[in-house]
PDB file of N, CA, C, O and CB in Angstrom:
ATOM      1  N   UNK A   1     -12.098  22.995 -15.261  1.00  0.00           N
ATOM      2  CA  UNK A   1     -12.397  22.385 -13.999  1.00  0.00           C
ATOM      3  C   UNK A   1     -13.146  21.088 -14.229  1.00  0.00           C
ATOM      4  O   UNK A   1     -14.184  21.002 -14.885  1.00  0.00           O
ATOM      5  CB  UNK A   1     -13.198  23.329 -13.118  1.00  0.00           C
ATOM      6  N   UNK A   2     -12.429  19.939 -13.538  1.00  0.00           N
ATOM      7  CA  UNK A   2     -13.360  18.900 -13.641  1.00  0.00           C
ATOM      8  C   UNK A   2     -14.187  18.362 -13.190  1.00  0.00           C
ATOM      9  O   UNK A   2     -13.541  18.174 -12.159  1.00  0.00           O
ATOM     10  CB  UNK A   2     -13.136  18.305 -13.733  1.00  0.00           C
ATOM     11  N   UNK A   3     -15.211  17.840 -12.955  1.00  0.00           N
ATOM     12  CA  UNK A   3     -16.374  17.738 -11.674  1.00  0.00           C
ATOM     13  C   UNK A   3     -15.889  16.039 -11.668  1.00  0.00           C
ATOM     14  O   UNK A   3     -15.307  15.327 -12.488  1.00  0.00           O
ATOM     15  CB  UNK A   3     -18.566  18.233 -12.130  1.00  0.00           C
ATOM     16  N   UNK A   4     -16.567  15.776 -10.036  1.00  0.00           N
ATOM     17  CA  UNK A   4     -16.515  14.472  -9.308  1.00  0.00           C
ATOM     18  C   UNK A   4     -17.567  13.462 -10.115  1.00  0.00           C
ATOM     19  O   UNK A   4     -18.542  13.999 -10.640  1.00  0.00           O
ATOM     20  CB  UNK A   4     -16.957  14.699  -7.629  1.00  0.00           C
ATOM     21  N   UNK A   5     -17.445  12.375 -10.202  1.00  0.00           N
ATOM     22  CA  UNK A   5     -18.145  11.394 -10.793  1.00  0.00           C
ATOM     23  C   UNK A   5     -19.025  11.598  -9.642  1.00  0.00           C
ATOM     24  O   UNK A   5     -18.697  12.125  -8.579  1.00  0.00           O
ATOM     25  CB  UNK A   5     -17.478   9.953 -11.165  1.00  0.00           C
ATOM     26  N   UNK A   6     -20.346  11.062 -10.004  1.00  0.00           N
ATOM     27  CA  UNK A   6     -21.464  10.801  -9.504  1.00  0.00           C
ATOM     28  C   UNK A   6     -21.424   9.940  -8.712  1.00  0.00           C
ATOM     29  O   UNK A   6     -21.166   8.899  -9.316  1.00  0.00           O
ATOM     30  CB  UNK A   6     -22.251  10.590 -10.217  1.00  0.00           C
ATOM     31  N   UNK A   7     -21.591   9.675  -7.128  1.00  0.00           N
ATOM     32  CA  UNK A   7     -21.674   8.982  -5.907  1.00  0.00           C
ATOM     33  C   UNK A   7     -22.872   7.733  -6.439  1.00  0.00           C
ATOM     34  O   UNK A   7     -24.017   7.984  -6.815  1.00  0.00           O
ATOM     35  CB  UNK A   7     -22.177  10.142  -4.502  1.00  0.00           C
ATOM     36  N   UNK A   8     -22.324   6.546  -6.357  1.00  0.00           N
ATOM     37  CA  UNK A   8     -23.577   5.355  -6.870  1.00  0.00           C
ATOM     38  C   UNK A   8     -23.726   4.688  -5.191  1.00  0.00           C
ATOM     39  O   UNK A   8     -22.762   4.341  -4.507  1.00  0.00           O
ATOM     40  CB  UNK A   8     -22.843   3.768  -8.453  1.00  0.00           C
ATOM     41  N   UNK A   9     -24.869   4.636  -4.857  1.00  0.00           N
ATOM     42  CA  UNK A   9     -24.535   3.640  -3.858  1.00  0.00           C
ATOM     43  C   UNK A   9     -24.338   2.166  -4.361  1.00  0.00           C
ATOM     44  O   UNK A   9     -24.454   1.498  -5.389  1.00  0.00           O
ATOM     45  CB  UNK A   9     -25.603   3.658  -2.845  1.00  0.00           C
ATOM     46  N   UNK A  10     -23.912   2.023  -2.820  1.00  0.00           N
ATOM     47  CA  UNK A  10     -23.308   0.176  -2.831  1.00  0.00           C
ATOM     48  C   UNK A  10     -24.556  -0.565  -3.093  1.00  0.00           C
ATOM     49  O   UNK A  10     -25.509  -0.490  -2.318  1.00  0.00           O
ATOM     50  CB  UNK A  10     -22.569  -0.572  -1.091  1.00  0.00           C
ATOM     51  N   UNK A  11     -24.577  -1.310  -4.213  1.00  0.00           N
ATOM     52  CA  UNK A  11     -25.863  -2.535  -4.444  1.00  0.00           C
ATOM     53  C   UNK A  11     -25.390  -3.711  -3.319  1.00  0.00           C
ATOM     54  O   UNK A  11     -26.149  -4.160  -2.460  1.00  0.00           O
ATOM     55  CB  UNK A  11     -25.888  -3.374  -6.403  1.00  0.00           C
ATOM     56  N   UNK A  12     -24.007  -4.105  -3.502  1.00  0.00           N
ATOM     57  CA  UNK A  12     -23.716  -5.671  -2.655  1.00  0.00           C
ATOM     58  C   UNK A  12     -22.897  -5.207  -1.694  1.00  0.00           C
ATOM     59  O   UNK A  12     -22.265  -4.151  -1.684  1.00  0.00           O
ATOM     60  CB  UNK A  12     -22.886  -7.052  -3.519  1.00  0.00           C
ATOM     61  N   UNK A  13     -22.952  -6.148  -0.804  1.00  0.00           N
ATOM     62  CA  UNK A  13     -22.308  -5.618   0.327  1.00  0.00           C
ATOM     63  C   UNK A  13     -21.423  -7.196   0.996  1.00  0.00           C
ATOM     64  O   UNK A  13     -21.662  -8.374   0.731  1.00  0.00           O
ATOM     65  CB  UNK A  13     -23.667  -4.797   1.473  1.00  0.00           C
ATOM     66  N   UNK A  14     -20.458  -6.642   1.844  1.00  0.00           N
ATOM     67  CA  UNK A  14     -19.771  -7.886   1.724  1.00  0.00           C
ATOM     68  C   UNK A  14     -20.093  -8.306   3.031  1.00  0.00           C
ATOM     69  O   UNK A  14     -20.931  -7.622   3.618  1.00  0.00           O
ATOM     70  CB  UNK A  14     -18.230  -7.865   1.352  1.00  0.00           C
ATOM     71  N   UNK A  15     -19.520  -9.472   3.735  1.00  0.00           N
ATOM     72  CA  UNK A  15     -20.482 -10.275   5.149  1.00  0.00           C
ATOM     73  C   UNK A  15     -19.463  -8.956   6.178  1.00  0.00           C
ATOM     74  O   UNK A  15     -20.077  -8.562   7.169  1.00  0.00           O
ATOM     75  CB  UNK A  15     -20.011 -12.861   5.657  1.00  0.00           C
ATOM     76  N   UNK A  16     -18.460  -8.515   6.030  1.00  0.00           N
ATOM     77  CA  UNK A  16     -17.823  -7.881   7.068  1.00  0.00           C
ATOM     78  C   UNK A  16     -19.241  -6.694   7.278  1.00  0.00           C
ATOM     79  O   UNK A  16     -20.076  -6.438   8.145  1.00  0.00           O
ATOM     80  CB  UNK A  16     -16.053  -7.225   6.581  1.00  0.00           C
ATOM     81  N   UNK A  17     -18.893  -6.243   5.976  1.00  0.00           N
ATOM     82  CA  UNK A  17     -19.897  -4.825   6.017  1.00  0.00           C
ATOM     83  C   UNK A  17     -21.050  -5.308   6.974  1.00  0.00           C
ATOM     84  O   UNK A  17     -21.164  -4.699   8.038  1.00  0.00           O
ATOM     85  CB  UNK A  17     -20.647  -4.291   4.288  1.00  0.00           C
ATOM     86  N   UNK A  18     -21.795  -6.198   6.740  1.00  0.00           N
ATOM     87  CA  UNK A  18     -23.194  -6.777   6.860  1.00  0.00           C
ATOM     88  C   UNK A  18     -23.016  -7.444   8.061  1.00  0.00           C
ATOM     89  O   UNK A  18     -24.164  -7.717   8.411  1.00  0.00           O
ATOM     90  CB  UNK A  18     -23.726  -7.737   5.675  1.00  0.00           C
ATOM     91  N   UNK A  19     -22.496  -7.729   8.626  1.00  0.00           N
ATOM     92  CA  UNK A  19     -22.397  -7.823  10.496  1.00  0.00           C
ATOM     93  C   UNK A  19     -21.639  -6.616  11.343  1.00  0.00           C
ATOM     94  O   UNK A  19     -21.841  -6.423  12.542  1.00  0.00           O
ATOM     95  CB  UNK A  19     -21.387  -9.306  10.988  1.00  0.00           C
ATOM     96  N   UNK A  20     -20.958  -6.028  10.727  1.00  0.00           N
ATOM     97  CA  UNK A  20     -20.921  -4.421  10.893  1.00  0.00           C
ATOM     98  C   UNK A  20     -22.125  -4.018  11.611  1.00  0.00           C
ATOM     99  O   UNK A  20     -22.345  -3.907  12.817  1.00  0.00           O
ATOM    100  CB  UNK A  20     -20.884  -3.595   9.462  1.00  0.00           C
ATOM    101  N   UNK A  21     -23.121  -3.755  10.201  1.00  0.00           N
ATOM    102  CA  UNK A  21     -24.347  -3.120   9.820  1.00  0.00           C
ATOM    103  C   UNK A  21     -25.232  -3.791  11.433  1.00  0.00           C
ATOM    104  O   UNK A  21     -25.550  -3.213  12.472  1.00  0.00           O
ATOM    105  CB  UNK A  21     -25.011  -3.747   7.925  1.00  0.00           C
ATOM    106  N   UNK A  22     -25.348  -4.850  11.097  1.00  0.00           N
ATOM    107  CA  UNK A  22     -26.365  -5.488  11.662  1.00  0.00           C
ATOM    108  C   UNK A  22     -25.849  -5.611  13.308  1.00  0.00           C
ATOM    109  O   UNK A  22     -26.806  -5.973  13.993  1.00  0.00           O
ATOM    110  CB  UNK A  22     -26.649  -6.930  10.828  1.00  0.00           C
ATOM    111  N   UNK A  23     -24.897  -5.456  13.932  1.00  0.00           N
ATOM    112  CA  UNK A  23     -23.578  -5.510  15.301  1.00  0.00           C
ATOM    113  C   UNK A  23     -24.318  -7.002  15.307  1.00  0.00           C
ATOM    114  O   UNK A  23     -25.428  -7.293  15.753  1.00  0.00           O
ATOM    115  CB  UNK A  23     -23.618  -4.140  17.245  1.00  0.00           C
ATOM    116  N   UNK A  24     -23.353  -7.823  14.678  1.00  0.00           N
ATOM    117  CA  UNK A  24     -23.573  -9.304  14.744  1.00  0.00           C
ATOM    118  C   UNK A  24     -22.096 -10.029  14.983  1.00  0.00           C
ATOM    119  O   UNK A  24     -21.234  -9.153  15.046  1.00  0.00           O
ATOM    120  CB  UNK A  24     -24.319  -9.840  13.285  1.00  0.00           C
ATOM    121  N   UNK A  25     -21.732 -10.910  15.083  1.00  0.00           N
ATOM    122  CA  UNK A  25     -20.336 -11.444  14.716  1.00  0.00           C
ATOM    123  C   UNK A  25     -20.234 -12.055  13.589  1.00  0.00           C
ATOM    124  O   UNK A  25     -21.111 -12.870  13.306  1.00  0.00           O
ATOM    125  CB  UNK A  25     -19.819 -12.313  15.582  1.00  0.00           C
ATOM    126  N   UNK A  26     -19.147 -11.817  12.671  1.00  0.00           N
ATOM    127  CA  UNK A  26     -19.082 -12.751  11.159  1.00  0.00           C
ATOM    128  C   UNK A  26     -19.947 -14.353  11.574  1.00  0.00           C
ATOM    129  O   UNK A  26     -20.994 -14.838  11.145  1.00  0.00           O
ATOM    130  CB  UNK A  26     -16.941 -13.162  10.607  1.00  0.00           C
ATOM    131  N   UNK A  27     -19.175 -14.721  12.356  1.00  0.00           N
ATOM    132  CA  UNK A  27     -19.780 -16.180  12.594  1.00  0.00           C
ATOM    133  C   UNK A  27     -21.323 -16.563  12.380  1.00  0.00           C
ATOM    134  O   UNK A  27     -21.930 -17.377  11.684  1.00  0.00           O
ATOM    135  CB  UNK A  27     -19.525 -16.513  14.021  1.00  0.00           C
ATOM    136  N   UNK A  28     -21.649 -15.614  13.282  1.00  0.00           N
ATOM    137  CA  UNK A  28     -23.424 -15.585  13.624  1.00  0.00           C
ATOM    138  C   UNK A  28     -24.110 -15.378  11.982  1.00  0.00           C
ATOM    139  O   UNK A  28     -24.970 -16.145  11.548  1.00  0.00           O
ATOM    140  CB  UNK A  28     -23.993 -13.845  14.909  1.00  0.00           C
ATOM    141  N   UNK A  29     -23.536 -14.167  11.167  1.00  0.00           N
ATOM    142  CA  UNK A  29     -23.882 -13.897  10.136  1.00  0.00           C
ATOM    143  C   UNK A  29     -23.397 -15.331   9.036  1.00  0.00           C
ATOM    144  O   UNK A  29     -24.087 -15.666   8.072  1.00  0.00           O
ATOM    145  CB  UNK A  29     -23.306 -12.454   9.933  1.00  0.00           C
ATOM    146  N   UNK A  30     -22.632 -15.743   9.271  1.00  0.00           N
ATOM    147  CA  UNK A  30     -22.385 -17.136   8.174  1.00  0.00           C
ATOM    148  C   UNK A  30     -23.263 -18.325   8.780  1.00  0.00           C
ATOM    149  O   UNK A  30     -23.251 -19.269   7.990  1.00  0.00           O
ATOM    150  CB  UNK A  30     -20.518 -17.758   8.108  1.00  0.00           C
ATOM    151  N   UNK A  31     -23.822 -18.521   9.624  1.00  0.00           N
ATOM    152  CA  UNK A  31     -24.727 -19.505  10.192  1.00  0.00           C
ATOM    153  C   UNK A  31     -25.987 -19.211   9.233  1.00  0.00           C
ATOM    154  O   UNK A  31     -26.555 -20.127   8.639  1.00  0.00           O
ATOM    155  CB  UNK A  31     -25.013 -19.301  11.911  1.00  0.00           C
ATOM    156  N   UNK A  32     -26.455 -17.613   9.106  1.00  0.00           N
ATOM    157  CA  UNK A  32     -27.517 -17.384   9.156  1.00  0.00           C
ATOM    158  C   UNK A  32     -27.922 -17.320   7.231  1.00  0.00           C
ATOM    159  O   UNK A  32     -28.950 -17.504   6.579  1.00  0.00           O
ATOM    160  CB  UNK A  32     -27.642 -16.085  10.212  1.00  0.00           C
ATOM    161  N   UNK A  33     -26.526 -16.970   6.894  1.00  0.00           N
ATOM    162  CA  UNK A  33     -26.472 -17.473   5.112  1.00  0.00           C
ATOM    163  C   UNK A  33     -26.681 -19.060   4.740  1.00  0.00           C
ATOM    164  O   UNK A  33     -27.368 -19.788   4.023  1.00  0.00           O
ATOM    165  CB  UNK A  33     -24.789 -17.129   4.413  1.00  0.00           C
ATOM    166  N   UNK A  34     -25.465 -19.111   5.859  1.00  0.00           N
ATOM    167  CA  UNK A  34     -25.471 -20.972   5.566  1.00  0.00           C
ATOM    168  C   UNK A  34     -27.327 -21.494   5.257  1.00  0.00           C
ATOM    169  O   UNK A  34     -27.913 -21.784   4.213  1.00  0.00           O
ATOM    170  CB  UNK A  34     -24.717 -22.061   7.578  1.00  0.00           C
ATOM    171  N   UNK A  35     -27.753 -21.430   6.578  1.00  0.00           N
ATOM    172  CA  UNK A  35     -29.393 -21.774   6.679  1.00  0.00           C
ATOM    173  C   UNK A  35     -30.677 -21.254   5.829  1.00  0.00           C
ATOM    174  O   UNK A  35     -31.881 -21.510   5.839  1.00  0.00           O
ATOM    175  CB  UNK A  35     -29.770 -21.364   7.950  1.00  0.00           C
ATOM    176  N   UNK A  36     -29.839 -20.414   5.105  1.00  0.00           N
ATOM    177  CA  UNK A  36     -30.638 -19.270   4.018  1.00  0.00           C
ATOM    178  C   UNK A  36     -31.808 -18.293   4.780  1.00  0.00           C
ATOM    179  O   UNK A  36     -32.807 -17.760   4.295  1.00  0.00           O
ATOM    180  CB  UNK A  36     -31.586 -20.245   2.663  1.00  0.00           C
ATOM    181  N   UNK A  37     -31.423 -18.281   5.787  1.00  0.00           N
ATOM    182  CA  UNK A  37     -32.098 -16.908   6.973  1.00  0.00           C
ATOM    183  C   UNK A  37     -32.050 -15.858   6.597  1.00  0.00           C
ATOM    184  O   UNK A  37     -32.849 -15.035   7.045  1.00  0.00           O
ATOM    185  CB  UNK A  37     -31.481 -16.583   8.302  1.00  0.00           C
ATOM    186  N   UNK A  38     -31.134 -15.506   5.673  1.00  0.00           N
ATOM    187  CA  UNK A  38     -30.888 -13.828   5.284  1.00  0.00           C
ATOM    188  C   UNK A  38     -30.580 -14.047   4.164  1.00  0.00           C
ATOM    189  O   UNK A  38     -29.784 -14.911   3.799  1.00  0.00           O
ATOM    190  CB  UNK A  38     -29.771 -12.847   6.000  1.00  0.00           C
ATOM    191  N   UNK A  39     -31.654 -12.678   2.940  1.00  0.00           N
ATOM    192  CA  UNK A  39     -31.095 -12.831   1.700  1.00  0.00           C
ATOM    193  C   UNK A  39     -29.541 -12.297   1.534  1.00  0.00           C
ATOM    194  O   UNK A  39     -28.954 -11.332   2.022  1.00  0.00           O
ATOM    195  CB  UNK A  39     -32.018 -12.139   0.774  1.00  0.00           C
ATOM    196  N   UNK A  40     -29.076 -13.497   0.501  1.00  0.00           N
ATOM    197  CA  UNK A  40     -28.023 -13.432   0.054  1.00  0.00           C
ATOM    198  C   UNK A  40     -27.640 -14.013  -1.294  1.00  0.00           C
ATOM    199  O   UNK A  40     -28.152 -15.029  -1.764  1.00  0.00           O
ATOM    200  CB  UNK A  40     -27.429 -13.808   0.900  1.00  0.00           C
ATOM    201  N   UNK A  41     -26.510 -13.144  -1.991  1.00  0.00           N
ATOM    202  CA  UNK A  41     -26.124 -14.112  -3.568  1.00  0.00           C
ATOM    203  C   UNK A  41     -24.677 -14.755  -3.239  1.00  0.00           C
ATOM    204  O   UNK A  41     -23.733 -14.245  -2.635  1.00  0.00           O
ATOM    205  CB  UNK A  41     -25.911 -12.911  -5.314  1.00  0.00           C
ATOM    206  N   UNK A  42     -24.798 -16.037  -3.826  1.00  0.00           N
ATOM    207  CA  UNK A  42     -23.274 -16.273  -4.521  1.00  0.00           C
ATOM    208  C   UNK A  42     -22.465 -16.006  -5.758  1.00  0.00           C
ATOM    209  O   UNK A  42     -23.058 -16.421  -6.753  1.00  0.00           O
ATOM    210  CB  UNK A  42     -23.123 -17.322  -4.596  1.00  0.00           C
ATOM    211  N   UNK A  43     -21.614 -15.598  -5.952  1.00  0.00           N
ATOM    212  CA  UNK A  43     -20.369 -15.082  -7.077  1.00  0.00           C
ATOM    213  C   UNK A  43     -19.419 -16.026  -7.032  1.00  0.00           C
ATOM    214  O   UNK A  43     -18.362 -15.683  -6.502  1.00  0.00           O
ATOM    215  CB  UNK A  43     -19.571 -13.622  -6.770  1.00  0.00           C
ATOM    216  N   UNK A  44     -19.506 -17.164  -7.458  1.00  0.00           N
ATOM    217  CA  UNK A  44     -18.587 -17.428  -7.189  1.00  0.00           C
ATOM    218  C   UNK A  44     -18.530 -18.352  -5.752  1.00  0.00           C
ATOM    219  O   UNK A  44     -19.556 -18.808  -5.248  1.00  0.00           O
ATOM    220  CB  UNK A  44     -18.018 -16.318  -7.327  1.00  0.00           C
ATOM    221  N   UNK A  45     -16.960 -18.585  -5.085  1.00  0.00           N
ATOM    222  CA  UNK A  45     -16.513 -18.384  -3.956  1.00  0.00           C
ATOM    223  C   UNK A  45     -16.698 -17.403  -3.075  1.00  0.00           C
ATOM    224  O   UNK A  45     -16.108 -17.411  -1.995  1.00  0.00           O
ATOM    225  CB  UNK A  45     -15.616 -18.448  -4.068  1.00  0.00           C
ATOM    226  N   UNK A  46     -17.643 -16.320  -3.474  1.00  0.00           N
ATOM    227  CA  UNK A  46     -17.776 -15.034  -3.054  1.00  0.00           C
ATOM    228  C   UNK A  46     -19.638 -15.145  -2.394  1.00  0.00           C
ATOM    229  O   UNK A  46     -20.470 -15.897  -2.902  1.00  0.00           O
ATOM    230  CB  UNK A  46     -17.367 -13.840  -4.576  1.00  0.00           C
ATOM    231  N   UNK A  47     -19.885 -14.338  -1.366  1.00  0.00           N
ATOM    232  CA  UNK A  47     -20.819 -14.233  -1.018  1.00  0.00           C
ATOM    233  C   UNK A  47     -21.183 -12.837  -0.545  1.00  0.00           C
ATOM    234  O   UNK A  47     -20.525 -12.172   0.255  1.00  0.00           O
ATOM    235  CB  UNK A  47     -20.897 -15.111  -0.338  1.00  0.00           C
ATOM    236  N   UNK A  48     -22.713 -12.347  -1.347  1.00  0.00           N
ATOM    237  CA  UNK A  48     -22.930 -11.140  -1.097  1.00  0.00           C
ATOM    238  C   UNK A  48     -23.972 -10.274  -0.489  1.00  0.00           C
ATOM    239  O   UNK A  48     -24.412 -11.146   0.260  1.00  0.00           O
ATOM    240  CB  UNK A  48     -22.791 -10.848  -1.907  1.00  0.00           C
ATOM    241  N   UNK A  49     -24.507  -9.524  -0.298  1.00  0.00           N
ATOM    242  CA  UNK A  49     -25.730  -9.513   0.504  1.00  0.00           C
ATOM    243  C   UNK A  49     -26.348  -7.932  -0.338  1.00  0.00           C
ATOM    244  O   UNK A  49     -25.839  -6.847  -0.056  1.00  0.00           O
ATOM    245  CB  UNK A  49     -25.346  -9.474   2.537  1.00  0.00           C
ATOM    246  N   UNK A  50     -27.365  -8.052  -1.254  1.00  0.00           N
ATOM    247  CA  UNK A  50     -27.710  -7.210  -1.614  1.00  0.00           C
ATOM    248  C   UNK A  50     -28.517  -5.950  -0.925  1.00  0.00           C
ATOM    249  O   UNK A  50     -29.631  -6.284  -0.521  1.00  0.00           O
ATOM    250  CB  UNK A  50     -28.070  -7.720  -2.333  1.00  0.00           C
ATOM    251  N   UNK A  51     -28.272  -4.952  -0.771  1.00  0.00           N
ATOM    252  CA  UNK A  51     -28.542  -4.020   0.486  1.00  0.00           C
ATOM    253  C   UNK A  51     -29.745  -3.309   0.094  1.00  0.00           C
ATOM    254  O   UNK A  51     -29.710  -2.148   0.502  1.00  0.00           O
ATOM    255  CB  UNK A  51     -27.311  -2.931   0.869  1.00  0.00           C
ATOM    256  N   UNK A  52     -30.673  -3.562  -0.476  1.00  0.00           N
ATOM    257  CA  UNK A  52     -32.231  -3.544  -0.850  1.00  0.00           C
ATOM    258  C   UNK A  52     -32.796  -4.558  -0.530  1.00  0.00           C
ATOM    259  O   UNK A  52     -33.933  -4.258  -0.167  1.00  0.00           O
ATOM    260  CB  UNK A  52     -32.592  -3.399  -2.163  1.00  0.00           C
ATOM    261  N   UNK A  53     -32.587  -5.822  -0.451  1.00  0.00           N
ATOM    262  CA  UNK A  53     -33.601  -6.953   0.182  1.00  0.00           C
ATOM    263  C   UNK A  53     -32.827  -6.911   1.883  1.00  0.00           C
ATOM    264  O   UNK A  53     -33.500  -7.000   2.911  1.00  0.00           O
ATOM    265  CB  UNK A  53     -33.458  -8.908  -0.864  1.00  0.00           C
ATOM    266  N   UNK A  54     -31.428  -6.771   1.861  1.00  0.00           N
ATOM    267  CA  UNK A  54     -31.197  -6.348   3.273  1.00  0.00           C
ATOM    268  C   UNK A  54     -32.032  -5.774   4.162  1.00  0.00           C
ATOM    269  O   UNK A  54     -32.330  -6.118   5.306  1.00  0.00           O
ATOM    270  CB  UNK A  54     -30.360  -5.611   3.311  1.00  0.00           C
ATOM    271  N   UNK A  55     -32.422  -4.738   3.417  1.00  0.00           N
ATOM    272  CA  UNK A  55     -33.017  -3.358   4.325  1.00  0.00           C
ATOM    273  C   UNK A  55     -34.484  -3.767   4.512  1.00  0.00           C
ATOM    274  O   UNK A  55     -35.033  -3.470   5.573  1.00  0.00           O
ATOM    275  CB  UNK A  55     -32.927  -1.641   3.419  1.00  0.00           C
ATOM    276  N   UNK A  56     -35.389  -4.650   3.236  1.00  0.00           N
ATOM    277  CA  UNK A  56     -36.203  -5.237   3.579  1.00  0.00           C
ATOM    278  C   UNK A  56     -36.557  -6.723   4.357  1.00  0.00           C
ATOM    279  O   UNK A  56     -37.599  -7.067   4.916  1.00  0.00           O
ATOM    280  CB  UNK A  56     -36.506  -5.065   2.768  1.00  0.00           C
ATOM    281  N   UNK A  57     -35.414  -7.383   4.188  1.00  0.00           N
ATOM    282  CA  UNK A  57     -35.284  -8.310   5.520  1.00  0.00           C
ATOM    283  C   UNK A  57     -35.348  -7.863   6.727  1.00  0.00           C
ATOM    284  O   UNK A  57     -36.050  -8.427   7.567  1.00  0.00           O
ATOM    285  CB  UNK A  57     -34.177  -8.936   5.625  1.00  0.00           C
ATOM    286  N   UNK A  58     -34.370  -6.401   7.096  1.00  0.00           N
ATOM    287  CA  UNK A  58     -35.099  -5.723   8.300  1.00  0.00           C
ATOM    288  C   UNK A  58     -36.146  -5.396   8.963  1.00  0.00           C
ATOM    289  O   UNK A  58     -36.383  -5.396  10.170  1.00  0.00           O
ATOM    290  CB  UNK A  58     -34.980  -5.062   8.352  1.00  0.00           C
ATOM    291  N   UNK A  59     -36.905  -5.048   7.831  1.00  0.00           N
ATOM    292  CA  UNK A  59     -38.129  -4.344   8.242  1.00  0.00           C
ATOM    293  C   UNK A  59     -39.089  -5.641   8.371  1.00  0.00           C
ATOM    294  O   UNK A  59     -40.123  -5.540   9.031  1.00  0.00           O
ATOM    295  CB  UNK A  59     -38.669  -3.105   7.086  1.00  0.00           C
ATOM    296  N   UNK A  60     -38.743  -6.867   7.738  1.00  0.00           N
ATOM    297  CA  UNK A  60     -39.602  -7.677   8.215  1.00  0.00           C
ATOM    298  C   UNK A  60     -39.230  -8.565   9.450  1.00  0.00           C
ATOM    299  O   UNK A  60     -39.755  -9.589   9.889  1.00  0.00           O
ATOM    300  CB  UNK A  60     -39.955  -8.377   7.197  1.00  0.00           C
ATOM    301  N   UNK A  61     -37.802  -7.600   9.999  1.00  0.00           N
ATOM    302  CA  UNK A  61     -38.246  -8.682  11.099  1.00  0.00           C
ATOM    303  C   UNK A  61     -38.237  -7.925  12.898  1.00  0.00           C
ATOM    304  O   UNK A  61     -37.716  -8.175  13.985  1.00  0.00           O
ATOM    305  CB  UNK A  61     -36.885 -10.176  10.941  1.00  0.00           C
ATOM    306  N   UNK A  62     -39.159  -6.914  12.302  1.00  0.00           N
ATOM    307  CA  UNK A  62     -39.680  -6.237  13.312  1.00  0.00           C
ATOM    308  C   UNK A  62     -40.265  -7.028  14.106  1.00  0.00           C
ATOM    309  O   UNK A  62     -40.331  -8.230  13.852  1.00  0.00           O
ATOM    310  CB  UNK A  62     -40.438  -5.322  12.986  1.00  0.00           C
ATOM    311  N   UNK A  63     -40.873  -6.411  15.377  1.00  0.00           N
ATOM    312  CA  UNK A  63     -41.768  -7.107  16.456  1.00  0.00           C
ATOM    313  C   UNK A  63     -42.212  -6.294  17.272  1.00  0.00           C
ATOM    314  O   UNK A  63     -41.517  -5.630  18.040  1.00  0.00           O
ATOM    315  CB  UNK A  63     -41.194  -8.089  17.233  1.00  0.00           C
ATOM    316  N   UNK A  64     -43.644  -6.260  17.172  1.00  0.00           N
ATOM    317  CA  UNK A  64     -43.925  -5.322  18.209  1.00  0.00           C
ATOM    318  C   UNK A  64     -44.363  -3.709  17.534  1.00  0.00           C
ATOM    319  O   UNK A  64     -44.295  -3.259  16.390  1.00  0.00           O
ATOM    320  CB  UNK A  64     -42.503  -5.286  19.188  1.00  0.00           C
ATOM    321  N   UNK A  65     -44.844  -3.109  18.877  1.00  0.00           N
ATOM    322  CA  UNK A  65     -45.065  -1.426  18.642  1.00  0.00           C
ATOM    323  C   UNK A  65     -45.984  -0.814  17.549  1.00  0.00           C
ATOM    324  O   UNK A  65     -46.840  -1.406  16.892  1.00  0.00           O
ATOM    325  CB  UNK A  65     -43.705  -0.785  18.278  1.00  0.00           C
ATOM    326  N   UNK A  66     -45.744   0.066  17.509  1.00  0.00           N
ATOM    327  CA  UNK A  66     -46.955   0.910  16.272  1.00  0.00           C
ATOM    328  C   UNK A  66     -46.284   0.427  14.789  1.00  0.00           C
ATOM    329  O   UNK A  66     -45.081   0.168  14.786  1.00  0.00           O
ATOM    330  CB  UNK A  66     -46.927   3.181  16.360  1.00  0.00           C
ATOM    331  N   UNK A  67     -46.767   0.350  14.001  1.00  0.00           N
ATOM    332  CA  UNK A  67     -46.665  -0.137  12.048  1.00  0.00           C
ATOM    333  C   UNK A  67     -47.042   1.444  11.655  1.00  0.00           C
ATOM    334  O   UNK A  67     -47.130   1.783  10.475  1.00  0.00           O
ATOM    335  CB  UNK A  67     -48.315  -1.720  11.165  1.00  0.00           C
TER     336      UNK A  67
END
């Protein structure tokens, strides 16, 4: 019997995923790379959004309520 490879999560994430994530429109989300508003890497022609500074870009851009 063979067992399943080990589940890795996703490190990069691509802009679809990441206005998905965020209910943004691609557009809104390429404005906000363009301006360097949201961490992001380039590969290339390729642009990626690493989903650990993601998740902490979130949290910093709370407002409001109990901490």
């Amino acid at each position: 019997m063979q067992s399943d490879p080990p589940i890795t999560p996703t490190l990069l994430l691509t802009s679809q995923q990441v206005a998905k994530i965020l209910a943004i429109c691609p557009r809104t989300l390429w404005g906000m790379t363009k301006t360097d508003k949201i961490p992001h890497i380039r590969l290339g022609r390729c642009v990626r959004y690493p989903a650990n500074d993601l998740q902490r870009w979130i949290d910093g851009q709370k407002k409001g309520g109990q901490t």
